[in-house]
C-alpha positions as CSV (number, residue, x, y, z in Angstrom):
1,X,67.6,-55.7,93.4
2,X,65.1,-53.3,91.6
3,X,62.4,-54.5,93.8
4,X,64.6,-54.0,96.9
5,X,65.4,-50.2,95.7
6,X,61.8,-48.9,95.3
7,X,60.3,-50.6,98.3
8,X,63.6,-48.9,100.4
9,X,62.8,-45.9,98.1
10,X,59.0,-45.9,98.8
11,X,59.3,-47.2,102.8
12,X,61.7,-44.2,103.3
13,X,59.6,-41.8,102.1
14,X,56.5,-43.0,103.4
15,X,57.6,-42.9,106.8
16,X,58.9,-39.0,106.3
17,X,55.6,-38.1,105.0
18,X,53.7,-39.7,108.0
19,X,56.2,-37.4,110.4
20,X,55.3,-34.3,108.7
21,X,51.3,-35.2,108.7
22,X,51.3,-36.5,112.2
23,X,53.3,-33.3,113.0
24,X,50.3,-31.2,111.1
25,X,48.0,-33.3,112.4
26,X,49.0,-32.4,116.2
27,X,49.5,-28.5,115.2
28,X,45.6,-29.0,113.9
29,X,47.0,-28.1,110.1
30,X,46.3,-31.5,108.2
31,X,42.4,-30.3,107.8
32,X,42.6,-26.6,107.1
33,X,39.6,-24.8,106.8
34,X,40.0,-23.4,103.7
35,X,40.3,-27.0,102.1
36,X,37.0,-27.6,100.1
37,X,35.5,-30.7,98.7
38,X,37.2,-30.5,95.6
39,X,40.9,-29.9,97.3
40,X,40.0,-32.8,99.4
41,X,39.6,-35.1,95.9
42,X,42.7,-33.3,94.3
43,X,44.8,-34.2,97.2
44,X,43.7,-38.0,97.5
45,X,43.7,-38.5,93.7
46,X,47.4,-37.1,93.9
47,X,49.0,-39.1,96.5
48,X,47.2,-42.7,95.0
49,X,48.3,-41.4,91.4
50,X,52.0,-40.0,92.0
51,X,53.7,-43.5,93.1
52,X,52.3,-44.9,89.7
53,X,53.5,-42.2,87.7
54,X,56.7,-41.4,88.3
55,X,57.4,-45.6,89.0
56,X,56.0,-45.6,85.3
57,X,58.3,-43.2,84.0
58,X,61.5,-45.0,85.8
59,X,60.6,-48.2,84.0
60,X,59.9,-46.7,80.6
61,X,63.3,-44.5,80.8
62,X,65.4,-47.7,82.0
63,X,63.4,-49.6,79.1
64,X,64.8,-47.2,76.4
65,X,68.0,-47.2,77.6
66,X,67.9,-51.0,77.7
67,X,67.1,-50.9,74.2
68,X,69.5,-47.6,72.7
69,X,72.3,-48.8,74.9
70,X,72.3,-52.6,76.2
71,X,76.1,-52.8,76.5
72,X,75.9,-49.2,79.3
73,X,73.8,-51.4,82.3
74,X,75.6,-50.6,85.4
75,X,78.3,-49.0,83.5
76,X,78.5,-46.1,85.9
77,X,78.0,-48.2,89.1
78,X,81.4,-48.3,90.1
79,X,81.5,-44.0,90.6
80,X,82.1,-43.0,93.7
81,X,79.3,-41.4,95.4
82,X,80.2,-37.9,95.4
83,X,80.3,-38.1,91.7
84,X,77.1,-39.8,91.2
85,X,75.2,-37.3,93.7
86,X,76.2,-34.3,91.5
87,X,75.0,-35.7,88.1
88,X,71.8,-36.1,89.9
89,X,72.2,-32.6,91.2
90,X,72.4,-31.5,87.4
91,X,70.1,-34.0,85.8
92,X,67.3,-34.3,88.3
93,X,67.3,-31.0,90.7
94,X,68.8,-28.5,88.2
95,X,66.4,-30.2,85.3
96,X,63.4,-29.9,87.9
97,X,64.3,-26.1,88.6
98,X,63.9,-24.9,84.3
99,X,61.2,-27.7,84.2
100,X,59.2,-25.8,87.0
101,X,60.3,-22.3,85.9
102,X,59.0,-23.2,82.6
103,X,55.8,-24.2,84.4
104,X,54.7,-20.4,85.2
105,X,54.8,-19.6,81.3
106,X,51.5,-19.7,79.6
107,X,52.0,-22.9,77.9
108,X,52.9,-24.7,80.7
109,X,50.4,-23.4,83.7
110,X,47.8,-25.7,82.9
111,X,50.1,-28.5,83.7
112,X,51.3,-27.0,87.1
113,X,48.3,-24.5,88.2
114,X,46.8,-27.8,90.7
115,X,49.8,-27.3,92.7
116,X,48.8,-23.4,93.5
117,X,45.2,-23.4,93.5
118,X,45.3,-24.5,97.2
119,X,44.4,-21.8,99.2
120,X,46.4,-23.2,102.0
121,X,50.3,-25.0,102.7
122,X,50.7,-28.2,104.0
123,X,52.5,-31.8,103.2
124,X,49.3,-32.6,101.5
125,X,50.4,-30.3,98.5
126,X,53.5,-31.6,97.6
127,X,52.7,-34.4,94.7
128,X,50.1,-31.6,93.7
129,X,50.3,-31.4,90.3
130,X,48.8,-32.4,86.8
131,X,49.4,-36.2,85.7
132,X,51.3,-34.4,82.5
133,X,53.4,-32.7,84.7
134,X,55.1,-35.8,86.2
135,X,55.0,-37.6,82.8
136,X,56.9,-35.0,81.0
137,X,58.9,-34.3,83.7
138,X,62.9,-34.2,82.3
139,X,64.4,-35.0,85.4
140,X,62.1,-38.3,86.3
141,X,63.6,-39.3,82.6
142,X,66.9,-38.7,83.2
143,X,66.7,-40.5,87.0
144,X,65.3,-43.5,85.0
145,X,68.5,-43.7,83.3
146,X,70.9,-42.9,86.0
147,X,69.2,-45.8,87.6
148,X,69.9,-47.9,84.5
149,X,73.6,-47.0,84.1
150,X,73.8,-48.2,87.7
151,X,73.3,-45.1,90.2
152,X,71.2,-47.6,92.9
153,X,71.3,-46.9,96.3
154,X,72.6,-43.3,96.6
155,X,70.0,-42.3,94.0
156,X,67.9,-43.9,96.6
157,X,69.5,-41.9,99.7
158,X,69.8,-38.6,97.2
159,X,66.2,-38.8,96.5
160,X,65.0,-39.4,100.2
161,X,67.2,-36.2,101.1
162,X,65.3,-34.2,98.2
163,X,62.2,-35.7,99.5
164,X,62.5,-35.0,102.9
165,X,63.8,-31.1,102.2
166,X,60.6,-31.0,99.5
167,X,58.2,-31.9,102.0
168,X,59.7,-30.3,104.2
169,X,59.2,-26.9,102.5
170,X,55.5,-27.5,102.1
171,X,54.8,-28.2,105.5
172,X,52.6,-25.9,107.8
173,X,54.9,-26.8,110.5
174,X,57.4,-24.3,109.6
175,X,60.3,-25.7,111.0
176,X,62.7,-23.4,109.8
177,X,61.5,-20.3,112.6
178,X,63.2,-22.1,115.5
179,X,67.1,-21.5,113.8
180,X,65.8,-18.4,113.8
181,X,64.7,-17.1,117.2
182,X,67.8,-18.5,118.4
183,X,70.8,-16.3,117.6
184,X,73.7,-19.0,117.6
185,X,72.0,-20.3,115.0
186,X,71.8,-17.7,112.7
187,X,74.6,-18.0,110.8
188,X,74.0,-21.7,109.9
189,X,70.0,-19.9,109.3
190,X,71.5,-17.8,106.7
191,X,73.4,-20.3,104.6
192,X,70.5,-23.1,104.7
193,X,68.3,-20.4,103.5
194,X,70.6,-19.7,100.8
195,X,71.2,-23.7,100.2
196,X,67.8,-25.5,100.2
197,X,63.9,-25.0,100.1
198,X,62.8,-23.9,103.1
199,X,58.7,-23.1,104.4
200,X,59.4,-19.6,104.3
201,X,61.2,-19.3,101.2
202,X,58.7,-22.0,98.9
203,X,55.1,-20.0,100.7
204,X,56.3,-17.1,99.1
205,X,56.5,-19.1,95.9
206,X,53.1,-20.3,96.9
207,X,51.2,-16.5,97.2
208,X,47.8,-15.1,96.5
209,X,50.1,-11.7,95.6
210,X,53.4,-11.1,95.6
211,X,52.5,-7.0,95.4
212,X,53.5,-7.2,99.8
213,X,56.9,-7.7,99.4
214,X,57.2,-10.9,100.7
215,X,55.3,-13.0,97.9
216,X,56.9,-14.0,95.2
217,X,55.2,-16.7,92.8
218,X,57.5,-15.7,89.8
219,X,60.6,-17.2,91.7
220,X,61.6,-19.4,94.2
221,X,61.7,-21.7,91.8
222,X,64.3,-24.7,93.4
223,X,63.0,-28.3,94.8
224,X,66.2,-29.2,96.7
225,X,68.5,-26.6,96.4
226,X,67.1,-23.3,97.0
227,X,70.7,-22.3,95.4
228,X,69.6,-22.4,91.7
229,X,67.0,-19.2,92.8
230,X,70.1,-17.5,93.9
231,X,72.5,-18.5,91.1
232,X,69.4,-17.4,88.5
233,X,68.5,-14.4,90.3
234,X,65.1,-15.4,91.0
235,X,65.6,-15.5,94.8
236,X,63.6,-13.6,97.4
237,X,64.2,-14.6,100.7
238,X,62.2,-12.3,103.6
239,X,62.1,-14.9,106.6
240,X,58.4,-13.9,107.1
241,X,55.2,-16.1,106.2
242,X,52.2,-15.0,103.9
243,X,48.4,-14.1,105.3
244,X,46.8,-16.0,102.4
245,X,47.6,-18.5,99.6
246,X,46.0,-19.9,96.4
247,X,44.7,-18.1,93.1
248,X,43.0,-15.0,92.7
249,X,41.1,-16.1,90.0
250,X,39.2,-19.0,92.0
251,X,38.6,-16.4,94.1
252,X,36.7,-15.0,91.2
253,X,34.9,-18.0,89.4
254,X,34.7,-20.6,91.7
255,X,37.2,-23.6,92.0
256,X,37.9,-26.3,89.4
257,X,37.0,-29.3,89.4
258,X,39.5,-31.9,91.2
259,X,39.8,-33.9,88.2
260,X,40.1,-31.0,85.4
261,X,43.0,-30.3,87.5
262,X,44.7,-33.6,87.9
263,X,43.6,-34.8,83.4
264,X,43.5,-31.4,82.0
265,X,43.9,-31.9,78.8
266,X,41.6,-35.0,78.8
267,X,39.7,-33.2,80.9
268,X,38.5,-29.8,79.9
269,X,37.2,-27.0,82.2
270,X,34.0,-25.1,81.0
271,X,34.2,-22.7,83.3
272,X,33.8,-18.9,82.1
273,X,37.6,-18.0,82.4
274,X,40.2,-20.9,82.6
275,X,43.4,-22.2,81.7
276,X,41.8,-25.6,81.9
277,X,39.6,-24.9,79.0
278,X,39.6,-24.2,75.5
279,X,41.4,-20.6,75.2
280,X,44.7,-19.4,75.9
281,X,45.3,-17.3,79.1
282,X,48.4,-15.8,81.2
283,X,49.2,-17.7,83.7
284,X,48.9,-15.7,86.8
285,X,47.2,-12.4,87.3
């Protein structure tokens, strides 16, 4: 039954994926220009590493609980759905908000800077992100053990809804203009704006500067729901899309190596100023 879940799981959002790409690739987006060799490595080494991962993390998480709490398998697998979709709202999506937020502190930038550093937006960024960064990741844990105490299939249908809004949200093909340009669909604009990730809401998130108004890299926070910016007050929603993305200070020094980005800290950077390295630095300038 496992088995039957994460090939489901992993079909499902495979096939999303490929519609977003082939949907980039058509637009002329998939191979942006600004993509060097070393974003080209990042991206690969990320979408080959992120399956193994996170399906590393469910089995360790359902192997603790198996061994703190035998008698709880499937206790839970009789909830109704509703139920079980907002404990994963709260464990997984809520989690994944602070554990993101958290990420744009000093401490924790090393483990999420891979995911800003490209200088462009596209499906190819959305598993960007240090190997740490999924390991550590709270709400991963606390999926594993939903699974465990017998969540199944909607965790299976939740998570291919997050995934689809996620990828969504990175995409270049900006769906969310057409609701838009189109006035009776304004209203129903204005509340999925408010609700989930959108392109123009998670670019902002993704900015060279947020000093334009329309940036906005400390907030913007949310994965699937967009709501936990508004509740926290770290919301900026402008409806308009950035000129440029990525990090001002590879702009500076040069890029990092792909795999300084993807092992830092097995990994160290020796470049002349780097989060990657051996010193402490903020986060962002």
């Amino acid at each position: 039954m496992t088995i039957d879940l994460q090939n489901a799981q992993l079909l499902a959002v495979t096939v999303i994926f490929a519609l977003f790409a082939g949907a980039e690739l058509l637009l002329g987006h998939f191979f942006p220009h600004s993509a060097s060799a070393e974003d080209n490595r990042l991206d690969v080494a990320v979408v080959l590493t992120f399956p193994i991962i996170s399906g590393t993390v469910f089995t360790a998480s359902k192997a603790l609980c198996a061994w703190v709490m035998p008698e709880l398998r499937d206790a839970w697998a009789d909830w109704p759905w509703w139920q079980m979709v907002i404990v994963l709202l709260l464990a997984d999506d809520l989690t994944q908000y602070w554990w993101h937020r958290l990420s744009h502190t000093s401490v924790m930038w090393p483990l999420h800077r891979a995911h800003h550093s490209a200088a462009y937006m596209s499906v190819r960024v959305v598993y960007r992100n240090n190997a740490f960064y999924y390991a550590l990741s709270p709400g991963l844990w606390f999926s594993g053990a939903l699974l465990y105490l017998g969540f199944g299939w909607v965790f299976v249908g939740y998570s291919v809804v997050k995934l689809t809004v996620i990828i969504g949200a990175h995409s270049a093909v900006r769906w969310d203009q057409w609701p838009y340009a189109w006035r009776p669909l304004r209203p129903l604009a204005w509340l999925k704006e408010r609700t989930i990730s959108t392109p123009a809401t998670h670019f902002a998130h993704h900015a060279l500067t947020q000093d334009d108004g329309i940036g906005h890299y400390r907030g913007n926070y949310g994965n699937l729901l967009f709501f936990w910016d508004v509740l926290f007050g770290t919301a900026r929603i402008t409806r308009q899309y950035l000129p440029a993305y990525g990090l001002n200070d590879d702009r500076r020094h040069g890029a990092e190596r792909w795999y300084h980005q993807l092992l830092f800290p097995v990994f160290r950077s020796r470049r002349a100023e780097t989060v990657l390295g051996y010193e402490k630095h903020t986060p962002i300038d």
